[in-house]
C-alpha positions as a LaTeX table, in Angstrom:
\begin{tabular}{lrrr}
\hline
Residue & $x$ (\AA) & $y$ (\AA) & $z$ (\AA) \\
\hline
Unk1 & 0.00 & 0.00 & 0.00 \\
Unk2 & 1.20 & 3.37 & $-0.95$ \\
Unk3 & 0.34 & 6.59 & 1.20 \\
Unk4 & 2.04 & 9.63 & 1.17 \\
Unk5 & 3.47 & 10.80 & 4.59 \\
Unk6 & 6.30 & 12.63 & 6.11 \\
Unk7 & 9.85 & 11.09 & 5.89 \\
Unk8 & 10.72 & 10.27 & 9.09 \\
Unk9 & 12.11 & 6.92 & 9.77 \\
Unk10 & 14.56 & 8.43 & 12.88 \\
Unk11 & 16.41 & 10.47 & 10.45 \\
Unk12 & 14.65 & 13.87 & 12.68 \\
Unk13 & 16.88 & 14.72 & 14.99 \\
Unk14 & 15.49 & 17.60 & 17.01 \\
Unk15 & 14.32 & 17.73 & 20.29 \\
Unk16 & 11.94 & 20.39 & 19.34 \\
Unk17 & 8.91 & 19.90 & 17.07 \\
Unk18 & 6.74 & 23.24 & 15.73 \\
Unk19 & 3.93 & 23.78 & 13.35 \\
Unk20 & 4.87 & 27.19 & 11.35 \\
Unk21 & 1.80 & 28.78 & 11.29 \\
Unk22 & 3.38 & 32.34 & 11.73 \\
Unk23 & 4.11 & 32.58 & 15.47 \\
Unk24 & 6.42 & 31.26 & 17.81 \\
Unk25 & 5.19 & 28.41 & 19.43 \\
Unk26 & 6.60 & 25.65 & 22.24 \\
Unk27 & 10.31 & 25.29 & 22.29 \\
Unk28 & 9.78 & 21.88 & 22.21 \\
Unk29 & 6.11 & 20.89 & 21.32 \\
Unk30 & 5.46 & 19.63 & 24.98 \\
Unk31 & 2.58 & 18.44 & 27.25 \\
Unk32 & 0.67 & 21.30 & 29.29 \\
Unk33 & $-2.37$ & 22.32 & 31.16 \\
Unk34 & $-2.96$ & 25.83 & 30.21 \\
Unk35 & $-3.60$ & 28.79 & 31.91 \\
Unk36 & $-6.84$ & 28.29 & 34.82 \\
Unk37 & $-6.22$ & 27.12 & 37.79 \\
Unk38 & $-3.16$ & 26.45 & 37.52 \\
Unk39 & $-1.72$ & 29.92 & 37.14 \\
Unk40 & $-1.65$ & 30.46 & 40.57 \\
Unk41 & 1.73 & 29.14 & 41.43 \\
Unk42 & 4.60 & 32.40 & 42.36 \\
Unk43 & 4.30 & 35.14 & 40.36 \\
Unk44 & 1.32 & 34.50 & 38.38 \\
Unk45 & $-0.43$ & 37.38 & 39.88 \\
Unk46 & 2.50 & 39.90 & 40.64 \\
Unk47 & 6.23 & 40.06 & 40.87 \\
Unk48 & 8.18 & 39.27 & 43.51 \\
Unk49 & 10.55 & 41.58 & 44.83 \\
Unk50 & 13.00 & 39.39 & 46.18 \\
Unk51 & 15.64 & 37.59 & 44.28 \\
Unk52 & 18.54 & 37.79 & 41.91 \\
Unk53 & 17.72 & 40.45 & 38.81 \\
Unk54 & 16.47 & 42.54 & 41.78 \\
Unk55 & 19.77 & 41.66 & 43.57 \\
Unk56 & 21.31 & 45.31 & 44.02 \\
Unk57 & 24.63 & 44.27 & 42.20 \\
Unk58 & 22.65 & 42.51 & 39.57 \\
Unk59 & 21.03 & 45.55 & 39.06 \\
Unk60 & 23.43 & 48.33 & 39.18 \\
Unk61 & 25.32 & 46.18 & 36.52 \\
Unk62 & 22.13 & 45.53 & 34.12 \\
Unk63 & 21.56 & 49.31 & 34.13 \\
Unk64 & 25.49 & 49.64 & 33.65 \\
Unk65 & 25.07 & 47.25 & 30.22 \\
Unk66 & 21.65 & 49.11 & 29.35 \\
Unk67 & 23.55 & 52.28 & 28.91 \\
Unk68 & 26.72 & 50.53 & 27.22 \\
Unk69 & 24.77 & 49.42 & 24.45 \\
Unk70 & 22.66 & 52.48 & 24.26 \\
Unk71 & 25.64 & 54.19 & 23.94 \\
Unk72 & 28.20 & 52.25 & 21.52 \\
Unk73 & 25.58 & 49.70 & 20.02 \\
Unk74 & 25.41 & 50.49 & 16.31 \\
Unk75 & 21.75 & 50.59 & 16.17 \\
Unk76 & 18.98 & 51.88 & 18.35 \\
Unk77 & 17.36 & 49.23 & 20.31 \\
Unk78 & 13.76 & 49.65 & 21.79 \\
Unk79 & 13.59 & 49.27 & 25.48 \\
Unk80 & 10.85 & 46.38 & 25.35 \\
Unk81 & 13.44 & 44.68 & 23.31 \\
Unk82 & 16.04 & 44.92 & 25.87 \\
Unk83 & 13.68 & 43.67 & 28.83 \\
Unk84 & 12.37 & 40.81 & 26.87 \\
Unk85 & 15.89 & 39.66 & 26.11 \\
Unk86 & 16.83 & 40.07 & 29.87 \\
Unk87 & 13.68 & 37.60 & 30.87 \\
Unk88 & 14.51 & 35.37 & 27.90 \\
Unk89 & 17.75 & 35.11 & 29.62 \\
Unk90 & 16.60 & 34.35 & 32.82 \\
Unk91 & 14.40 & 31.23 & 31.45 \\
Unk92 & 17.33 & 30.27 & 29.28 \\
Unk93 & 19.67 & 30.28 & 31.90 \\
Unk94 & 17.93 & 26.86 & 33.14 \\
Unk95 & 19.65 & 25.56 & 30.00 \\
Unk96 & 16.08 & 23.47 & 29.68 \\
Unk97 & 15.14 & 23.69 & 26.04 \\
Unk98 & 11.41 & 22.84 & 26.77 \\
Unk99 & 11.12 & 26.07 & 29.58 \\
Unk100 & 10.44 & 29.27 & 27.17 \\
Unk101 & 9.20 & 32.70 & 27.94 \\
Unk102 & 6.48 & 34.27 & 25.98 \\
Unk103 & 5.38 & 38.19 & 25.55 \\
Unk104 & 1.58 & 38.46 & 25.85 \\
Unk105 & 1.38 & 38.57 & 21.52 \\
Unk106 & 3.31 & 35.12 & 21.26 \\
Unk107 & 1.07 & 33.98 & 24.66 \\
Unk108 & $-2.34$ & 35.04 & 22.66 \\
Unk109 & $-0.85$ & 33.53 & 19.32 \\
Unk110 & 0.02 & 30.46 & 20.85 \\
Unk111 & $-3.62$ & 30.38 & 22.44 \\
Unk112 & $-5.29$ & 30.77 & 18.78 \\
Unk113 & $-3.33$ & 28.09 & 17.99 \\
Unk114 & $-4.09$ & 25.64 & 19.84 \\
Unk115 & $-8.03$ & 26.66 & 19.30 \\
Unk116 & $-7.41$ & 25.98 & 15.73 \\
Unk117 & $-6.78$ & 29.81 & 14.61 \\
Unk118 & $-3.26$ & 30.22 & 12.45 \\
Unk119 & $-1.91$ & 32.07 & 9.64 \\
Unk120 & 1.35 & 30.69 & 8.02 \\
Unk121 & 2.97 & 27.97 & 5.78 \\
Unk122 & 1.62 & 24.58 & 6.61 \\
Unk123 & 5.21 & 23.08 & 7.72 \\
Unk124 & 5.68 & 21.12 & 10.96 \\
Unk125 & 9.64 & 21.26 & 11.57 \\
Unk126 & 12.07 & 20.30 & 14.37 \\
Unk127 & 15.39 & 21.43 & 15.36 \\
Unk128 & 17.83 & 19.16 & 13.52 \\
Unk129 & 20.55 & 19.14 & 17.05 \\
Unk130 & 23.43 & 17.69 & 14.52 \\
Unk131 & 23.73 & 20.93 & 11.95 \\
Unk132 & 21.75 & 23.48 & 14.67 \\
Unk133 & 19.01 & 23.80 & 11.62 \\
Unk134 & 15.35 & 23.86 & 11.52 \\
Unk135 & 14.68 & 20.68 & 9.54 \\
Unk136 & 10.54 & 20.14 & 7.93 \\
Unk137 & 9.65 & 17.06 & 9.56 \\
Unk138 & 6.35 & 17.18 & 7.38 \\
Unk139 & 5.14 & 19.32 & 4.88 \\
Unk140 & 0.80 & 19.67 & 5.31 \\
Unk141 & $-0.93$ & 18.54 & 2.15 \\
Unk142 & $-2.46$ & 21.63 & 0.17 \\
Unk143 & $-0.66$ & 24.24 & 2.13 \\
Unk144 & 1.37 & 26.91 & 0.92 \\
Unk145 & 4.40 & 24.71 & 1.99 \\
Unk146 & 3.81 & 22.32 & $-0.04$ \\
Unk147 & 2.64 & 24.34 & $-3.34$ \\
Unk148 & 5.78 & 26.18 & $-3.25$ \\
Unk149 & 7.65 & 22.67 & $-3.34$ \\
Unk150 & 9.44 & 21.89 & 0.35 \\
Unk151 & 9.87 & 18.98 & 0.76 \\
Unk152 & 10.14 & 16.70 & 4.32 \\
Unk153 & 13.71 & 16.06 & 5.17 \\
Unk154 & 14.15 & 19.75 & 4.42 \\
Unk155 & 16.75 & 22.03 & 6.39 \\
Unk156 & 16.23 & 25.78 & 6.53 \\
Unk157 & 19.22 & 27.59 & 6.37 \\
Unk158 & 17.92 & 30.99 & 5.65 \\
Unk159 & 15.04 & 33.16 & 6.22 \\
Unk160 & 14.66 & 35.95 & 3.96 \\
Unk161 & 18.35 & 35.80 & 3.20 \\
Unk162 & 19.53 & 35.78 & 6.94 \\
Unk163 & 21.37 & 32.89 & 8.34 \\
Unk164 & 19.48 & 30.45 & 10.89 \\
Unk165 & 21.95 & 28.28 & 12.11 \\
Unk166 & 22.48 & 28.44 & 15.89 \\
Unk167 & 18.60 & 30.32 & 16.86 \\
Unk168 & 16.34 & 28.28 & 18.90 \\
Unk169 & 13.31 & 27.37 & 17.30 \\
Unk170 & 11.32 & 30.15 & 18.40 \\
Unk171 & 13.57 & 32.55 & 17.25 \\
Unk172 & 13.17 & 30.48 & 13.53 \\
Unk173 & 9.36 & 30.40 & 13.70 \\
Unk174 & 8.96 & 33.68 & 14.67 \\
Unk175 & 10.63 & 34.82 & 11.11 \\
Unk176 & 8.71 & 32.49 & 8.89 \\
Unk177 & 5.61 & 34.61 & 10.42 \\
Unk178 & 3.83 & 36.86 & 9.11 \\
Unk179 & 0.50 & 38.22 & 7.99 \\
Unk180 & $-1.69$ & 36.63 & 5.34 \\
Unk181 & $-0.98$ & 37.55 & 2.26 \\
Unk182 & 2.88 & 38.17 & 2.59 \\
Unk183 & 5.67 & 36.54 & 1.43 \\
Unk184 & 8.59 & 34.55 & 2.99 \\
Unk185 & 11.83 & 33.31 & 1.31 \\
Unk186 & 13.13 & 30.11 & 2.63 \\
Unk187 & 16.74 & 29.03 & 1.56 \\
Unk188 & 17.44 & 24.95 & 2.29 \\
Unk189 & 19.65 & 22.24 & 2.12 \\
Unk190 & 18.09 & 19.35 & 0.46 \\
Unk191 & 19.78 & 16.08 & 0.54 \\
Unk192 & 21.37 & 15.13 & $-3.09$ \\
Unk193 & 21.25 & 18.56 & $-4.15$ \\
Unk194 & 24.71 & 19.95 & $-4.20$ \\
Unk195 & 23.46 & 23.87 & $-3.46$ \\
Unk196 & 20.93 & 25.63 & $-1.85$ \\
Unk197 & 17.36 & 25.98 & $-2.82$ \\
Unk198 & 15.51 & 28.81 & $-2.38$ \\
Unk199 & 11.39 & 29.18 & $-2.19$ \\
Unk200 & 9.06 & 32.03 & $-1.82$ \\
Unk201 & 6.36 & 31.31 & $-0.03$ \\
Unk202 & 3.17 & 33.00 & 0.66 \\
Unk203 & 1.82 & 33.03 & 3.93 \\
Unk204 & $-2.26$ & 32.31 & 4.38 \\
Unk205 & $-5.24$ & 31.39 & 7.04 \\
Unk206 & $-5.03$ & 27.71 & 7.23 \\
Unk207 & $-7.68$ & 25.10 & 9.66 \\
Unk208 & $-5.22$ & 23.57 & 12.47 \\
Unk209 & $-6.68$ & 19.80 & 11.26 \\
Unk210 & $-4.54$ & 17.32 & 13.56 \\
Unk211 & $-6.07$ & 14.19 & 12.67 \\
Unk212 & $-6.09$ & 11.97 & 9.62 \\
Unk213 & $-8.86$ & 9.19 & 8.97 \\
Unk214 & $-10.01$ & 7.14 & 6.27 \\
Unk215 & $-10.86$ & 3.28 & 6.29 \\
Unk216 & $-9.22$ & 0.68 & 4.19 \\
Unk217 & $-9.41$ & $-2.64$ & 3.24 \\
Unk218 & $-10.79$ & $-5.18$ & 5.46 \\
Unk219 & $-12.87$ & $-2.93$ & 7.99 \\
Unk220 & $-9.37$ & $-1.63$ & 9.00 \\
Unk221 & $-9.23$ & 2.21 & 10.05 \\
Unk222 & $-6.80$ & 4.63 & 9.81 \\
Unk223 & $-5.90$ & 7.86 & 12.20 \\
Unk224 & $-3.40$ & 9.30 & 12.35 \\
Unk225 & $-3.07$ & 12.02 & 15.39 \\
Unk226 & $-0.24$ & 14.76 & 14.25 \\
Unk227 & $-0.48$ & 16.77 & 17.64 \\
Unk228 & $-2.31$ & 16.92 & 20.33 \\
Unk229 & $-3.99$ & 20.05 & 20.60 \\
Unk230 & $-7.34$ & 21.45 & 21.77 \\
Unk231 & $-9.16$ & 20.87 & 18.88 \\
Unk232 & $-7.45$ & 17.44 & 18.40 \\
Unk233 & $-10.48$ & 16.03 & 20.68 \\
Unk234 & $-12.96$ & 16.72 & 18.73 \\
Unk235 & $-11.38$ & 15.78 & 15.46 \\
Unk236 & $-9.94$ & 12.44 & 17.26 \\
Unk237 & $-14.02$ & 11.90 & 18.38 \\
Unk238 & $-15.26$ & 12.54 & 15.20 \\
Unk239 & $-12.33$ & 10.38 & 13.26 \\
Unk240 & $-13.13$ & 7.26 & 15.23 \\
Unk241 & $-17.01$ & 7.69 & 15.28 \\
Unk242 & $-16.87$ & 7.65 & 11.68 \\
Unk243 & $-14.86$ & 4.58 & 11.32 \\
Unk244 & $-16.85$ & 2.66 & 13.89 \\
Unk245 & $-20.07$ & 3.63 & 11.63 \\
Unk246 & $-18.43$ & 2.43 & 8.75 \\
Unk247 & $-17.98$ & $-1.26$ & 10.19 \\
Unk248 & $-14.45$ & $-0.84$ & 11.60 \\
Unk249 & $-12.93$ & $-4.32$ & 12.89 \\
Unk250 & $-9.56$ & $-3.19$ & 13.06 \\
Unk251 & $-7.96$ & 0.41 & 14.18 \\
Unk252 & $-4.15$ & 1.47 & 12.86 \\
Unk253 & $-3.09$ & 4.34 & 15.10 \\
Unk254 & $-0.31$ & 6.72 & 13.64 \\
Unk255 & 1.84 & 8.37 & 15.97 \\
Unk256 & 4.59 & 8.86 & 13.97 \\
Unk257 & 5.95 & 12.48 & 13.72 \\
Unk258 & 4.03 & 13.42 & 16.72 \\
Unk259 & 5.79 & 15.81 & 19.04 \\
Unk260 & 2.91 & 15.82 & 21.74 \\
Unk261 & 0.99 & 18.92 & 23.24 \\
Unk262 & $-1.81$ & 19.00 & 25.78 \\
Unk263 & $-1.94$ & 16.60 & 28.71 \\
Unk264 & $-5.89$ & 17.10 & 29.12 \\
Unk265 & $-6.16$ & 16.44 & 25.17 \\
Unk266 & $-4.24$ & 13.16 & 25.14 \\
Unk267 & $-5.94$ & 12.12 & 28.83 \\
Unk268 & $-9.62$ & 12.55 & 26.77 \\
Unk269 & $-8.28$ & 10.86 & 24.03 \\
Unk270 & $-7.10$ & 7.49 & 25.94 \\
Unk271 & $-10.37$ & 8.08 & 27.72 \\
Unk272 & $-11.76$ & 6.38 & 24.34 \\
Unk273 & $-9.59$ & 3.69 & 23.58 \\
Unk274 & $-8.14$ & 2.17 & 27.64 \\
Unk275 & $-9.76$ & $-0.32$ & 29.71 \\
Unk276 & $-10.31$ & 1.14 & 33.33 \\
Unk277 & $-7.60$ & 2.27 & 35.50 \\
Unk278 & $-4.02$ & 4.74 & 35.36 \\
Unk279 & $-3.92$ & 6.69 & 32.18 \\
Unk280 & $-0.46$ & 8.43 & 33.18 \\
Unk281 & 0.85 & 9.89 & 36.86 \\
Unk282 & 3.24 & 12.62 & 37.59 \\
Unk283 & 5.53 & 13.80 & 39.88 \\
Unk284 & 7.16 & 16.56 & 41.20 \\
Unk285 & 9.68 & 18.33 & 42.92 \\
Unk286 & 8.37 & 18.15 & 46.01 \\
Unk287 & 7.14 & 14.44 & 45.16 \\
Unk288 & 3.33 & 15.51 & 44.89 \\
Unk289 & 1.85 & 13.09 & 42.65 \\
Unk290 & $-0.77$ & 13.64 & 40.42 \\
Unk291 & $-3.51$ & 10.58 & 38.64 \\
Unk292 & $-4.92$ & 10.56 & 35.39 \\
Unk293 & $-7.40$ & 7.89 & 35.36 \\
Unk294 & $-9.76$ & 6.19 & 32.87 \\
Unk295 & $-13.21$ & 4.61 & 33.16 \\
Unk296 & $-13.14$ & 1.92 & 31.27 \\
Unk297 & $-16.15$ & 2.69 & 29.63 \\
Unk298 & $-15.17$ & 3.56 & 26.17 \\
Unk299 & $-12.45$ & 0.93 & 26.05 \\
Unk300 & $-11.47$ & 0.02 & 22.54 \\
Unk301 & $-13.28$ & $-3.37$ & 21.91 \\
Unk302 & $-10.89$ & $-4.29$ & 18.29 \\
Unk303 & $-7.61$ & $-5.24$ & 17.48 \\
Unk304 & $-4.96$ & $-2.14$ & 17.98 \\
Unk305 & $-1.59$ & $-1.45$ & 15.74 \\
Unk306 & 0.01 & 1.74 & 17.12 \\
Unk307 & 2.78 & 3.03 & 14.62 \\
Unk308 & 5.72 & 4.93 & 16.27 \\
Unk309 & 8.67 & 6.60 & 15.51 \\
Unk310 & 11.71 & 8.29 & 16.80 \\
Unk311 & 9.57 & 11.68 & 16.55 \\
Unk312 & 6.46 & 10.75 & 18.47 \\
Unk313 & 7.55 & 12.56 & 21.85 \\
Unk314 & 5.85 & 13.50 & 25.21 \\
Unk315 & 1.83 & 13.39 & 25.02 \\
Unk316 & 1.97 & 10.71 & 21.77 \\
Unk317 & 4.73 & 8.89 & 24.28 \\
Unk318 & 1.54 & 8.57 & 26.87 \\
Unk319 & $-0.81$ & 7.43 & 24.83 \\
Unk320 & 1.44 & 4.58 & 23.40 \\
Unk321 & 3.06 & 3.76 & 27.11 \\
Unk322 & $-0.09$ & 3.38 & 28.08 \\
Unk323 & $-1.29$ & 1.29 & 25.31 \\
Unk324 & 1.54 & $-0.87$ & 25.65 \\
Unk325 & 1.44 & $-1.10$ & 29.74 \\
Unk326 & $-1.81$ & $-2.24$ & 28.92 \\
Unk327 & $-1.48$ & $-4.76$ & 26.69 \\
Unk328 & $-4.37$ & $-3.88$ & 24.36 \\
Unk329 & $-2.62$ & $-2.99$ & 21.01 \\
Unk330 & 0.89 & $-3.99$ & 19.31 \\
Unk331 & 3.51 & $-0.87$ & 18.92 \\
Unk332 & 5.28 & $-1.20$ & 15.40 \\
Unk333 & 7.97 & 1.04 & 14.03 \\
Unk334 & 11.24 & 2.54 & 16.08 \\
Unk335 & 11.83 & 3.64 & 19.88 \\
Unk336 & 9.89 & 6.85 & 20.67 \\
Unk337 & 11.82 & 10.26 & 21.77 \\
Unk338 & 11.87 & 9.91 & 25.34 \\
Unk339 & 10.23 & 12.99 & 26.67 \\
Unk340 & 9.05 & 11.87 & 29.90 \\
Unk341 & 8.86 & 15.54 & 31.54 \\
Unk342 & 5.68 & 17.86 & 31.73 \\
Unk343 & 5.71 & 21.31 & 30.84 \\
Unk344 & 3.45 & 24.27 & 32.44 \\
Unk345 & 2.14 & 27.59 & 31.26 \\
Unk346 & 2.08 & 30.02 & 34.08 \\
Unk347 & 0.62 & 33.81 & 32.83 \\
Unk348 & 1.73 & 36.83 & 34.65 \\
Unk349 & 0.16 & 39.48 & 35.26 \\
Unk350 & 1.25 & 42.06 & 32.18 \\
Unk351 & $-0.08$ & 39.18 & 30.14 \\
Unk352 & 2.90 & 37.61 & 29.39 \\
Unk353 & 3.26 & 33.96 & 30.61 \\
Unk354 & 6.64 & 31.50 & 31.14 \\
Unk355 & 5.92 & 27.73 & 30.30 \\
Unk356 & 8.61 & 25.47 & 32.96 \\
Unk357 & 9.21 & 22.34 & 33.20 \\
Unk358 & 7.16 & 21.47 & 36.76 \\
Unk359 & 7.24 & 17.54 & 36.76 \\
Unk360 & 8.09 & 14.40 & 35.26 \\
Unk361 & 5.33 & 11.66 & 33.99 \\
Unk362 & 5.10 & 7.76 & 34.68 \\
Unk363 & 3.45 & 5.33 & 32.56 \\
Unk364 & 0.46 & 3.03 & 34.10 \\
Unk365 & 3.73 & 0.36 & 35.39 \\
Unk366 & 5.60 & 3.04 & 36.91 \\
Unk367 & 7.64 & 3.38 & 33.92 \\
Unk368 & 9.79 & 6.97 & 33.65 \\
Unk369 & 10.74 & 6.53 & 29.75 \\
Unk370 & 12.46 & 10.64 & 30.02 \\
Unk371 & 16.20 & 9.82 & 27.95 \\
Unk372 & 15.20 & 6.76 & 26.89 \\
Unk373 & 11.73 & 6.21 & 24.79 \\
Unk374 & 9.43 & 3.34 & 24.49 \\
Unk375 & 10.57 & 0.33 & 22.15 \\
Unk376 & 7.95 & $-1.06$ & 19.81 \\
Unk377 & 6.42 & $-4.56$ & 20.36 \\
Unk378 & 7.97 & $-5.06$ & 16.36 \\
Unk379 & 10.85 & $-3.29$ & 15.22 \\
Unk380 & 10.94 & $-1.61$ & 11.57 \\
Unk381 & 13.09 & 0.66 & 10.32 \\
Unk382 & 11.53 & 3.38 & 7.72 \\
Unk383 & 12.99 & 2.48 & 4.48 \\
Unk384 & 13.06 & 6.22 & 3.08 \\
Unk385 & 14.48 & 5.11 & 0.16 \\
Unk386 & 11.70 & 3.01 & $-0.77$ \\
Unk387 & 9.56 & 5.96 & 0.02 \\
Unk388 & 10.86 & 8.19 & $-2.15$ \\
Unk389 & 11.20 & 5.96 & $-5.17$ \\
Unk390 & 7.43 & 4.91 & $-5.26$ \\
Unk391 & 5.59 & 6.37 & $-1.71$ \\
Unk392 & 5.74 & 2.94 & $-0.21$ \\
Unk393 & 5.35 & 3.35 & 3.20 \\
Unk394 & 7.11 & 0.10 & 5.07 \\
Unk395 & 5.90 & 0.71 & 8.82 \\
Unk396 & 2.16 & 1.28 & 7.90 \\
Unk397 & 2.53 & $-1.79$ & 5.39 \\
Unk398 & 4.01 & $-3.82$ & 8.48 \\
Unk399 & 1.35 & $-2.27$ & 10.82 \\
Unk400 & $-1.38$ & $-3.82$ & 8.57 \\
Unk401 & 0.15 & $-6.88$ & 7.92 \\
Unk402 & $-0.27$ & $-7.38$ & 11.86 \\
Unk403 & $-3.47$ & $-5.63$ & 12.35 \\
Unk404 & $-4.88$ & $-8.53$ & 9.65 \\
Unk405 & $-3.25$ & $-11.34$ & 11.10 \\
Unk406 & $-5.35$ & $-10.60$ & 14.59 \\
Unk407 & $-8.20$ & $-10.04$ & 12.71 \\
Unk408 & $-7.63$ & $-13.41$ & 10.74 \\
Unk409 & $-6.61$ & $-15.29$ & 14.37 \\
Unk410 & $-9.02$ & $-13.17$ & 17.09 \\
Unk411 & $-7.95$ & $-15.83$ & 19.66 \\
Unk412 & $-4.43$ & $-15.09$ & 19.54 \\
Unk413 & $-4.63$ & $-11.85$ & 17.87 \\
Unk414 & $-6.62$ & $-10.60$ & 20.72 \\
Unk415 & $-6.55$ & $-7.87$ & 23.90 \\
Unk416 & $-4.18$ & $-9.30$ & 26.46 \\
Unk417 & $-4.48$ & $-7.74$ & 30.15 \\
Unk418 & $-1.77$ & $-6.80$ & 32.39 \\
\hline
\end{tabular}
């Protein structure tokens, strides 16, 4: 079976996984609870007054560098500028690529994001650790992305002629943005070409669609879950309502490719396919633990394949531990990222907001995967050179392959229990 997806196969190195829909987004596309109740924790409401950049020497010698560059810095530099870059410091300084300070624009862009509301290319990229480049992960069918010609495996060297190398991801996505309408110029390294390409792109409102369905052969359906967003729910809902109407005997999960996102999204999500019991736990600091639990009353009642990859990271790590852990569905493909750490967005109170990593998660078994991933039940490497010769796709053709044997052999193709 031929399908067209994004080439993968562990060739995506980065540890950070963005859609570029014309804002900065996570700095590492991470689990969190947004926002509510939750923003209560220190400084959420006010600043303190205590503590190092109010430190009198820290001080005196951050108003010493203010007026050093003000005075010698070739350019004139906007004082918002300067105090964003002193509390993007501060978060950096954790050296935690998945803690990130927002302003209140990137906070509300990030919010219309998730709720499905973006303007930009139709490109989900990671940060490719090995050259320090943005690298497509998967360029979105019918998008501008893809109309212009990127292709996945991508790298982007240059935006609008200035180098990239080096910038967080952030810092990359927030100059592909842009208003509708507009243009962006994206020079990359493609591999086999011996120079760079160059592509002008036109930015334009695009629908945030994060799952993939369609049935095929044999009462077998397909989903495939990209991200795990707010609107992901509802898409996820509607995907496998439709294939149980259409006489589905078999489900093939995709997780491939998918860097996570909310921990309430993925929770609701496992909430339709686990029997009853853990879902994940967490931990922090302090060793307050935290249960996500399940039902059991919308448990999955066919045969499971879950396809996985070394890009499906954090919430798309959940849902398969759990899945595994449980016993109800077979795990095909490569060993997952290993991002078993949960991020939190806490808003302060000029609107802007810092997301920190506040605890890490634990499978149903007590498993911490953080560092070291999940292994599939069946190991297969993506051939990506078959895929680019014809589109065959050798992880989904292995994931069927097993989905029809249990359908063929329900007895021993069936839902074990721990």
């Amino acid at each position: 079976m031929n399908r067209r997806r994004y080439f993968a196969g562990g060739m995506i190195t980065g540890i950070a996984v963005v859609l570029l829909i014309g804002f900065g987004y996570f700095a590492g596309r991470t689990i969190y609870r947004a926002f509510a109740a939750q923003n209560a924790a220190a400084g959420a409401e006010g600043y303190s007054t205590d503590g190092t950049v109010t430190d009198g020497a820290t001080a005196e010698k951050l108003g010493v560098l203010e007026d050093v560059i003000r005075q010698y810095y070739l350019e004139d530099v906007e004082e918002e500028t300067l105090r964003d870059g002193l509390y993007r410091g501060l978060v950096e300084a954790l050296q935690d690529p998945y803690s990130v300070y927002y302003t209140a624009a990137e906070l509300e862009e990030l919010q219309d994001k998730t709720e499905g509301i973006y303007y930009g290319i139709g490109a989900r990229v990671s940060l490719d650790t090995n050259t320090g480049l943005a690298r497509i992960v998967r360029v979105i069918p019918d998008t501008p992305a893809q109309e212009a010609g990127l292709m996945d495996g991508d790298l982007i060297y240059q935006v609008d002629g200035i180098s990239v190398q080096g910038m967080d991801l952030n810092s990359i996505v927030a100059k592909v943005k842009g208003d509708e309408g507009t243009t962006v110029r994206l020079t990359v390294v493609r591999e086999g070409e011996t120079d760079y390409l160059e592509f002008d792109v036109t930015r334009r409102r695009l629908n945030n669609e994060t799952v993939e369905y369609e049935m095929l052969e044999d009462g077998i359906g397909y989903i495939q879950i990209q991200e795990f967003d707010d609107v992901t729910l509802d898409q996820f809902a509607d995907a496998l309502a439709t294939c149980k109407g259409s006489g589905m005997q078999g489900l093939l999960l995709d997780l491939r490719g998918n860097p996570g996102g909310n921990l309430s999204t993925v929770c609701d999500i496992a909430r339709m396919i686990l029997p009853k019991g853990r879902i994940v736990y967490t931990e922090d600091k302090y060793g307050k633990r935290e249960e996500y639990t399940c039902d059991g009353t919308r448990e999955l009642n066919c045969p499971l394949v879950v396809l996985v990859d070394g890009d499906s990271a954090s919430a798309s790590e959940i849902l398969a531990g759990a899945i595994k852990d449980y016993g109800i569905g077979t795990l095909v493909g490569t060993t997952t990222f290993g991002k078993g750490i949960v991020q939190r967005i806490i808003q302060l109170s000029d609107g802007s907001a810092v997301k920190l990593t506040v605890s890490s998660y634990f499978t149903p078994n007590g498993n911490n995967i953080h560092g070291i991933g999940i292994e599939p039940d069946v190991e297969v490497p993506f051939d990506g050179d078959a895929y680019q010769e014809d589109g065959t796709d050798n992880q989904l053709e292995r994931g069927l392959e097993i989905l029809k044997e249990k359908l063929a052999d329900p007895v021993s193709g069936g839902m074990a229990r721990r």
